[in-house]
C-alpha positions in Angstrom: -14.7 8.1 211.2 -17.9 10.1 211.3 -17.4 14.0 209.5 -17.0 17.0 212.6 -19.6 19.5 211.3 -19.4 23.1 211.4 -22.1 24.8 212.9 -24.2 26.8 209.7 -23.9 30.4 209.9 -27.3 31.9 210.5 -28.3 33.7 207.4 -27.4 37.7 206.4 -30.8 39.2 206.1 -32.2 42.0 203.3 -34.8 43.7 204.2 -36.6 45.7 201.4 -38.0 48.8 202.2 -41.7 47.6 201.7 -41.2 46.5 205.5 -40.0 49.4 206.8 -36.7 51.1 207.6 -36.1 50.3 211.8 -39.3 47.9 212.8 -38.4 44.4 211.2 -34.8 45.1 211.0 -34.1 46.0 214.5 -36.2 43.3 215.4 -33.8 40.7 213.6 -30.9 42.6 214.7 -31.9 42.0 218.1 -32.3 38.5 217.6 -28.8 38.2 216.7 -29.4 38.3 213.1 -27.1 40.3 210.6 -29.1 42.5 208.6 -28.8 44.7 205.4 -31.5 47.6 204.4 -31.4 50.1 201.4 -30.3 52.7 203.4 -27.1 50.5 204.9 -26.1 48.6 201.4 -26.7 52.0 199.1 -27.3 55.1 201.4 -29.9 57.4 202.7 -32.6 58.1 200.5 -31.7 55.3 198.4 -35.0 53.4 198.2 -36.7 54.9 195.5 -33.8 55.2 193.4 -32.4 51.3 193.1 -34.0 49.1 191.1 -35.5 46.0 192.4 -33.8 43.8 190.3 -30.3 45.5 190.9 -30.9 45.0 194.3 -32.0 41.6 194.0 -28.7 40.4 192.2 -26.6 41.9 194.8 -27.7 40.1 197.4 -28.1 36.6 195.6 -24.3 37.3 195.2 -23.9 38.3 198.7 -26.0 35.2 199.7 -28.6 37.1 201.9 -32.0 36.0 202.7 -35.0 39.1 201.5 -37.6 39.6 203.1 -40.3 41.7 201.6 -44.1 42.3 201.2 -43.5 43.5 197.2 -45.9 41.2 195.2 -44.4 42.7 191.9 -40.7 41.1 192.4 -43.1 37.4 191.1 -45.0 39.3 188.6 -42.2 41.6 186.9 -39.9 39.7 184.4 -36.6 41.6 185.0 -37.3 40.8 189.3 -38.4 37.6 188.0 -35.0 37.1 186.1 -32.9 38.5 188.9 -34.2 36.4 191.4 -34.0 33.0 189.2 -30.4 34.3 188.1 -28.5 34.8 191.3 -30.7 32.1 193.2 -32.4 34.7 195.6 -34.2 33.4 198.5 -37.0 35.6 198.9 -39.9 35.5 201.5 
């Protein structure tokens, strides 16, 4: 008797704040997507004060996709680490 699949819950997003605060995330929002920013996971005025990789392990844990334009997160070893870690998926 063949398996009944469950239909895959579309991924949780993070967007960093190298892609902006409202344009990208309301965009995925829109298109049904559930979506976490700086400013929702840690507060207002939050993005200069959490480290990348602090905010990298949280959401490998959570399981959210990031999205971000940061070139540093490959170059930096404690990003580096983080994301290798906690088994980020980062675009």
């Amino acid at each position: 008797m063949p398996r009944s699949r469950q239909p895959l819950e579309p991924p949780g997003f993070f967007v960093d704040r190298s892609l902006g605060r409202y344009l990208v995330p309301d965009g995925l929002r829109q298109a049904g997507f559930v979506v976490h920013t700086m400013a929702s996971v840690y507060g207002p005025g939050a993005e200069e004060r959490v480290a990348d990789e602090v905010w990298l392990e949280r959401a490998g844990r959570e399981g959210w996709v990031v999205l971000t334009k940061d070139e540093r997160i490959r170059r930096r070893a404690p990003e580096l680490s983080a994301v290798k870690a906690y088994g980020v998926r980062v675009f």
